[in-house]
HTML snippet that shows the backbone in 3Dmol.js (N, CA, C, O; Angstrom):
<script src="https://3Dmol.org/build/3Dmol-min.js"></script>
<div id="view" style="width:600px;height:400px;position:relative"></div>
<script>
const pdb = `
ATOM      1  N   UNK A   1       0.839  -1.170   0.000  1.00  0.00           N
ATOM      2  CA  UNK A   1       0.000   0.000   0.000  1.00  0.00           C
ATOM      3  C   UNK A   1       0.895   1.248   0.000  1.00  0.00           C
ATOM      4  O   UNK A   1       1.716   1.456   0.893  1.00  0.00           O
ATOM      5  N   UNK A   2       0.677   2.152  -1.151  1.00  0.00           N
ATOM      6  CA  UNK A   2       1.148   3.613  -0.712  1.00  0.00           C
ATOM      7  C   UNK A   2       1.249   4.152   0.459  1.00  0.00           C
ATOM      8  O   UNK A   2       0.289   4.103   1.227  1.00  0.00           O
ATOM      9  N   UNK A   3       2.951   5.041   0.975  1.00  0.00           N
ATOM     10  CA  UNK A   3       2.211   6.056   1.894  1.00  0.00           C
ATOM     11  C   UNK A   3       1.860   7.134   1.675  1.00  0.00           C
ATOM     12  O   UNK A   3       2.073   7.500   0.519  1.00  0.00           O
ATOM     13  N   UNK A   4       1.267   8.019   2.491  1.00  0.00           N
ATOM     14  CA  UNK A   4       0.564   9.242   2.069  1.00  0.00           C
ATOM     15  C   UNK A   4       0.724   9.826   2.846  1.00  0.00           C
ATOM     16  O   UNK A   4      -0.111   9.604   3.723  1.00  0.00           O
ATOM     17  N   UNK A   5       1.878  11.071   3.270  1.00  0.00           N
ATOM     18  CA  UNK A   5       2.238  11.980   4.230  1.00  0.00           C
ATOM     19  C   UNK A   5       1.135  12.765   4.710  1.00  0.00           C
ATOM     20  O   UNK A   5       0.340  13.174   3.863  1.00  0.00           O
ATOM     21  N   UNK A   6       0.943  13.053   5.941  1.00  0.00           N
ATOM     22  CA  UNK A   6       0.112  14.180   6.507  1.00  0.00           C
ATOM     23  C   UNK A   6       0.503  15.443   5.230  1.00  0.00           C
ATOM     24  O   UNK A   6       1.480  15.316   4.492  1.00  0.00           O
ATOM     25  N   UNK A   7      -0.575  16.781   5.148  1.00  0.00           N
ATOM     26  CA  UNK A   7      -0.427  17.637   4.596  1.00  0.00           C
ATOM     27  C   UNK A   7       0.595  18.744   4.884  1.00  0.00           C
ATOM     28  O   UNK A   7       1.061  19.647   4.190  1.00  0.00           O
ATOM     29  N   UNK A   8       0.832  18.241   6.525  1.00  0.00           N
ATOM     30  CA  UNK A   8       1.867  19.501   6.997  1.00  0.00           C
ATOM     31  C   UNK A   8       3.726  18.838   7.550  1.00  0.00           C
ATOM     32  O   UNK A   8       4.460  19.339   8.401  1.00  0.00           O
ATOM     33  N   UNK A   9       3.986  17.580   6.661  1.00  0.00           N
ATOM     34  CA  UNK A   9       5.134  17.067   7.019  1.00  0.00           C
ATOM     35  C   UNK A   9       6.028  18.057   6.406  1.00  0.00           C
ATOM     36  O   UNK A   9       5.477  18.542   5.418  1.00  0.00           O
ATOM     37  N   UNK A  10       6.959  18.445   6.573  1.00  0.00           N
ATOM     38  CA  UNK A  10       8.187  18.534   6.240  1.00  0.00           C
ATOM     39  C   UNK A  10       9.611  18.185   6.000  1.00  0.00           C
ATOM     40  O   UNK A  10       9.748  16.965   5.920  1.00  0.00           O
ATOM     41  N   UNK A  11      10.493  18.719   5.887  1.00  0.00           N
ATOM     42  CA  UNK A  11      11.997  17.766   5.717  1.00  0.00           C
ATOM     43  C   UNK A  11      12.424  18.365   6.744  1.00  0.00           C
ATOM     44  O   UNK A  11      11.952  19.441   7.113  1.00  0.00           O
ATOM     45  N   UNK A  12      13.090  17.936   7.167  1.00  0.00           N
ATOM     46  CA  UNK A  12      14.064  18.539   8.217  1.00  0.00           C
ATOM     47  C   UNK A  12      15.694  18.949   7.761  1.00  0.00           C
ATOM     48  O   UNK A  12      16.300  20.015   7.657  1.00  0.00           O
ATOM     49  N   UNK A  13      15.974  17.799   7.595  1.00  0.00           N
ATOM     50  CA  UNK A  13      17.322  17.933   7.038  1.00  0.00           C
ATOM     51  C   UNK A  13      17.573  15.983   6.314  1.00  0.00           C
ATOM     52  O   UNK A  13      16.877  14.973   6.418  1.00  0.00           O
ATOM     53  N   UNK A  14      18.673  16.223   5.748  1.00  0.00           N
ATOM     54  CA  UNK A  14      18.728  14.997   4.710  1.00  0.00           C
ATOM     55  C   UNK A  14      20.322  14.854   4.971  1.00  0.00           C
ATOM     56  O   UNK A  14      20.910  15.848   5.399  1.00  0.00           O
ATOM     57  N   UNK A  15      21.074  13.608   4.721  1.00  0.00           N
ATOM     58  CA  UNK A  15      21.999  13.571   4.485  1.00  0.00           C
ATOM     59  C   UNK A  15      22.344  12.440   3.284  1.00  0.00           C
ATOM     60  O   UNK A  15      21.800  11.359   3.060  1.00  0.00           O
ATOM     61  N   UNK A  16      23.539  13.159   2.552  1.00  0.00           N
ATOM     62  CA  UNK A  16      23.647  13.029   1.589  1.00  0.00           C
ATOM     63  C   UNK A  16      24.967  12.016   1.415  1.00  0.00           C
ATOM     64  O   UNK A  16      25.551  12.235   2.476  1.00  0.00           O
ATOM     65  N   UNK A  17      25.776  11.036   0.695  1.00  0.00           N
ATOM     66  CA  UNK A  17      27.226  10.944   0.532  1.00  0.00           C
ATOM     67  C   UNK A  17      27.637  10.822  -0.792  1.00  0.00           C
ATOM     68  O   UNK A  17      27.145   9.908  -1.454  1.00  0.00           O
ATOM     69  N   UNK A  18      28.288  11.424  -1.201  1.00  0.00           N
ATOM     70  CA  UNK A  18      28.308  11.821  -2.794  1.00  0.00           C
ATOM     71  C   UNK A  18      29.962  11.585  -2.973  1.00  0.00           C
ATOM     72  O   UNK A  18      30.788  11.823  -2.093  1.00  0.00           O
ATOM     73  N   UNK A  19      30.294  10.996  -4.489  1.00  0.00           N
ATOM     74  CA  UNK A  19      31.611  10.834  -4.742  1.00  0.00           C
ATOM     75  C   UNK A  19      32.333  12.293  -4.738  1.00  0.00           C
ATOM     76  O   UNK A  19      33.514  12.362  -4.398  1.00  0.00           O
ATOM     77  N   UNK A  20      31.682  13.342  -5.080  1.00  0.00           N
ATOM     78  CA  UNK A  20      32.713  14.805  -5.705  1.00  0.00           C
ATOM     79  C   UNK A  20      31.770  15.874  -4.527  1.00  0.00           C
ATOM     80  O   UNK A  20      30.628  16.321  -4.637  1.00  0.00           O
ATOM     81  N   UNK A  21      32.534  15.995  -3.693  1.00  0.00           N
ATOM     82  CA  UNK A  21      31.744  17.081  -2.561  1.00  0.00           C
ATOM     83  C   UNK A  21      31.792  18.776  -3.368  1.00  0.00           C
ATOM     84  O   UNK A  21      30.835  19.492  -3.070  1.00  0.00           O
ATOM     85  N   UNK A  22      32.572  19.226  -4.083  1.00  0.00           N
ATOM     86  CA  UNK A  22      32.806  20.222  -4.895  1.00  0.00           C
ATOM     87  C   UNK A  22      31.284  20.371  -5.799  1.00  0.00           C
ATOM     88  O   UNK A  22      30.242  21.025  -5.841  1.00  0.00           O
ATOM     89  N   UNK A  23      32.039  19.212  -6.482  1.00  0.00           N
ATOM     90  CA  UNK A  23      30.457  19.086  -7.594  1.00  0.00           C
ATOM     91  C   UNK A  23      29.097  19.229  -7.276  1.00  0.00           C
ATOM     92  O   UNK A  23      28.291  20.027  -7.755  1.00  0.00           O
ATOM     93  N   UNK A  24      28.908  18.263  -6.309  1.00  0.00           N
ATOM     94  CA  UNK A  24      27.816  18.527  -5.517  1.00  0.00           C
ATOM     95  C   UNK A  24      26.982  19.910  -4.752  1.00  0.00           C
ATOM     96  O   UNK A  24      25.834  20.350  -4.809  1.00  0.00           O
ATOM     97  N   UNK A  25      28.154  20.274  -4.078  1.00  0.00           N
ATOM     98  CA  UNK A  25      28.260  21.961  -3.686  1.00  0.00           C
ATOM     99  C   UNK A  25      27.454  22.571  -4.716  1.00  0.00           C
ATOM    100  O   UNK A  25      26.298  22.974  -4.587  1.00  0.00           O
ATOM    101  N   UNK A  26      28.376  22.607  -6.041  1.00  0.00           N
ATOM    102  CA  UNK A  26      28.155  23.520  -7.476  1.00  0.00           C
ATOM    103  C   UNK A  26      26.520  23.345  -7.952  1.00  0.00           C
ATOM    104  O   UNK A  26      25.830  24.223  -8.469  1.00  0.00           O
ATOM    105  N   UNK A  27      26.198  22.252  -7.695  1.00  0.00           N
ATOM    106  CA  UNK A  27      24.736  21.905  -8.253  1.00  0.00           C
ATOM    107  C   UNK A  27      23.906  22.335  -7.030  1.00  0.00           C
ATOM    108  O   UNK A  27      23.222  23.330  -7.271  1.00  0.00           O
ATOM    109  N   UNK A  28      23.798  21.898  -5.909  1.00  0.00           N
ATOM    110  CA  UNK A  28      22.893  22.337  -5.167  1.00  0.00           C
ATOM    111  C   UNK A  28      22.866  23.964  -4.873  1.00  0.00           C
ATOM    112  O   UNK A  28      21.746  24.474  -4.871  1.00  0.00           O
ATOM    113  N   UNK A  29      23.998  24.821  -4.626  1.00  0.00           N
ATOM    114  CA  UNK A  29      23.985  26.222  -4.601  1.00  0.00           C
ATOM    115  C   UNK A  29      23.653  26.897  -6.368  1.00  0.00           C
ATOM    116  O   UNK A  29      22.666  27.608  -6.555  1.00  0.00           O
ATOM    117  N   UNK A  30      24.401  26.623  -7.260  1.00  0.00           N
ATOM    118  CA  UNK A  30      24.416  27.205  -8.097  1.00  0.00           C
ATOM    119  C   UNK A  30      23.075  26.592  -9.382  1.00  0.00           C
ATOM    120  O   UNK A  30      22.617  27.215 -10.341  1.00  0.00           O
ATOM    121  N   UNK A  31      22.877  25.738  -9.093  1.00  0.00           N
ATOM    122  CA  UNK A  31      21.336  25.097  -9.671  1.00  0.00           C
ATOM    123  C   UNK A  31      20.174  25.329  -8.316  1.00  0.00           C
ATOM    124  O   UNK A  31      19.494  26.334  -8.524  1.00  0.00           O
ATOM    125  N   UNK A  32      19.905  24.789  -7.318  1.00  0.00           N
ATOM    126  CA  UNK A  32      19.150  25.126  -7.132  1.00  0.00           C
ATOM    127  C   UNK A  32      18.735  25.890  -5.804  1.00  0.00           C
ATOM    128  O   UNK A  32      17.733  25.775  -5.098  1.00  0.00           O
ATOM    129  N   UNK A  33      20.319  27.059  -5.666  1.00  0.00           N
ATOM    130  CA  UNK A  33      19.863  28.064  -4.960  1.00  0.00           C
ATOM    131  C   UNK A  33      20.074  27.952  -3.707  1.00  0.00           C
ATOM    132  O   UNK A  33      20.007  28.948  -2.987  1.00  0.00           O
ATOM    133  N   UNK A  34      20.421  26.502  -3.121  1.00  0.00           N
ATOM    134  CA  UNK A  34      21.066  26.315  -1.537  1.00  0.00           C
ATOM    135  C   UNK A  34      22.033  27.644  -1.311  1.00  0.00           C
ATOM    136  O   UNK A  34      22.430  28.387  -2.208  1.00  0.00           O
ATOM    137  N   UNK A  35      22.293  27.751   0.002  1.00  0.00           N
ATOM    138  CA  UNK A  35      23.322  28.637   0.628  1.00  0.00           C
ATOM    139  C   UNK A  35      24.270  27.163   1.609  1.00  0.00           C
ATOM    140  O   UNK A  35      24.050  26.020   2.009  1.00  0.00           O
ATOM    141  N   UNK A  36      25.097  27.941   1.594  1.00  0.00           N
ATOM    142  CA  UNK A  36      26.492  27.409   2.471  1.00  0.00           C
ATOM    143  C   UNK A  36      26.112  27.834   3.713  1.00  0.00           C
ATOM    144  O   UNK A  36      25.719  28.986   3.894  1.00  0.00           O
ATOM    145  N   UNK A  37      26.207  26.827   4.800  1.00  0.00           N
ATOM    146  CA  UNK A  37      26.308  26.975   6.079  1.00  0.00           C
ATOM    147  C   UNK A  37      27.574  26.956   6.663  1.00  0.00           C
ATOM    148  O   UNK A  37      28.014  27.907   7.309  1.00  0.00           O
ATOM    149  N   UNK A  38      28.234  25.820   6.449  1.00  0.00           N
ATOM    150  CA  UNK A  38      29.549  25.452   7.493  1.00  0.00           C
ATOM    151  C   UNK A  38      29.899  24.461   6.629  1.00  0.00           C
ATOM    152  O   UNK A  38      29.262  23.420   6.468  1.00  0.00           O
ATOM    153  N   UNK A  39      31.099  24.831   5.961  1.00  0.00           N
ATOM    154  CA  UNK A  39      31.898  23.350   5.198  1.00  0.00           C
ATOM    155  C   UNK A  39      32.915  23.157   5.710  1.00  0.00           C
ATOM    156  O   UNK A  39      33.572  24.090   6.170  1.00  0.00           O
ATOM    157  N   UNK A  40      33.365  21.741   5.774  1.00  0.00           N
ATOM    158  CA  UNK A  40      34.535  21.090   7.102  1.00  0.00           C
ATOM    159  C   UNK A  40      35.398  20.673   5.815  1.00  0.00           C
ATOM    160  O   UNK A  40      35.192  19.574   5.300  1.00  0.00           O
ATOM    161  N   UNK A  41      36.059  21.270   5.460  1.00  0.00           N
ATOM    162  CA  UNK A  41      37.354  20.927   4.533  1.00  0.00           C
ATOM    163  C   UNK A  41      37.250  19.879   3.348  1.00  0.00           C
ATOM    164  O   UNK A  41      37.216  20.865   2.611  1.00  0.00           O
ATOM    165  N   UNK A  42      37.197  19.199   2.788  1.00  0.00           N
ATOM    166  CA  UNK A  42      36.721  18.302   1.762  1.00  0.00           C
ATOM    167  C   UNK A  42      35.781  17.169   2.076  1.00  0.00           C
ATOM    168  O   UNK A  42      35.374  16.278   1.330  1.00  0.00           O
ATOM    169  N   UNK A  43      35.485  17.440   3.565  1.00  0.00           N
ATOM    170  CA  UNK A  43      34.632  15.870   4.200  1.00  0.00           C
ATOM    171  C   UNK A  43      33.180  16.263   4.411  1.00  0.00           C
ATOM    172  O   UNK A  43      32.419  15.330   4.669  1.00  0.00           O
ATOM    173  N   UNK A  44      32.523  17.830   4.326  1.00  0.00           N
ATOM    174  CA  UNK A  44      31.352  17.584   4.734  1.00  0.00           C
ATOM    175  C   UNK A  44      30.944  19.130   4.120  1.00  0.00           C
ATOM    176  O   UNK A  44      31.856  19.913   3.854  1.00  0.00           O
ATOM    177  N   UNK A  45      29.637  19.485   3.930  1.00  0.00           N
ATOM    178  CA  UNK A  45      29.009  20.619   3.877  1.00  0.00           C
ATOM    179  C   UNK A  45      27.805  20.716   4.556  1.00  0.00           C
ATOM    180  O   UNK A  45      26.956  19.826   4.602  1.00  0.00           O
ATOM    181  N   UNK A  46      27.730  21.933   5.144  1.00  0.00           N
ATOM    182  CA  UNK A  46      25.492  22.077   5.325  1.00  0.00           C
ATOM    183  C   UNK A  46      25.078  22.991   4.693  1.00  0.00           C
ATOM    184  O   UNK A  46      25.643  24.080   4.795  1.00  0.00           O
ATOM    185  N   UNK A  47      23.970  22.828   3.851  1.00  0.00           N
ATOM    186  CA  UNK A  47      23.737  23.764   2.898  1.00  0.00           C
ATOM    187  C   UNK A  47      22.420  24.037   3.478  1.00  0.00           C
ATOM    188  O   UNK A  47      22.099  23.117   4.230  1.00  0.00           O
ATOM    189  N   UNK A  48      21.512  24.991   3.402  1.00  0.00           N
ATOM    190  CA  UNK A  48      20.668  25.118   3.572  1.00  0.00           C
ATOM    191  C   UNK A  48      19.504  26.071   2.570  1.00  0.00           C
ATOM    192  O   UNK A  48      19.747  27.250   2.312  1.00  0.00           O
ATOM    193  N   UNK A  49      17.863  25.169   1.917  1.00  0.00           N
ATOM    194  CA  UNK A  49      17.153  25.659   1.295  1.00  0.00           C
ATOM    195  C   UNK A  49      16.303  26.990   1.489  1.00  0.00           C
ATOM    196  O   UNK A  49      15.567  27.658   0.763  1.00  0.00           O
ATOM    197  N   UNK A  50      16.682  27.054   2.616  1.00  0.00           N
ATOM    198  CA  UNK A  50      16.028  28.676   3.620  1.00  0.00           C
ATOM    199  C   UNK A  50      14.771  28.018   3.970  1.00  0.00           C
ATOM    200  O   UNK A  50      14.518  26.917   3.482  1.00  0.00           O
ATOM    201  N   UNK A  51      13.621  28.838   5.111  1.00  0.00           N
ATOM    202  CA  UNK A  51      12.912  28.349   5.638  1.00  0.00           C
ATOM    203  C   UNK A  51      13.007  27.272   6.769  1.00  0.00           C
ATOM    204  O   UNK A  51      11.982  26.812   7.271  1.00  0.00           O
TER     205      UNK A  51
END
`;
const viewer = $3Dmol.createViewer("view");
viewer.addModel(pdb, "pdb");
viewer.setStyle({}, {cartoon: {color: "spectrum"}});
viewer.zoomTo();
viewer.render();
</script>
């Protein structure tokens, strides 16, 4: 059976592990507008969609 989220769920936060942390960066800020929170040297980023 499908699930079917309440109308008022949200995301909270997601984590991600991706081969190219750069690349990744480049697409989520520069495609779709994330901001940079705190990036830990080549091992981690938090980006955030606002809201």
């Amino acid at each position: 059976m499908p699930y079917t989220a309440a109308a008022d769920t949200r995301v909270g936060h997601i984590h991600l592990k991706v081969a190219d942390l750069d690349r990744a960066i480049a697409f989520y800020r520069d495609v779709l507008g994330f901001e940079i929170q705190q990036r830990y040297g080549d091992q981690a980023v938090f980006l955030s969609a606002g809201g």
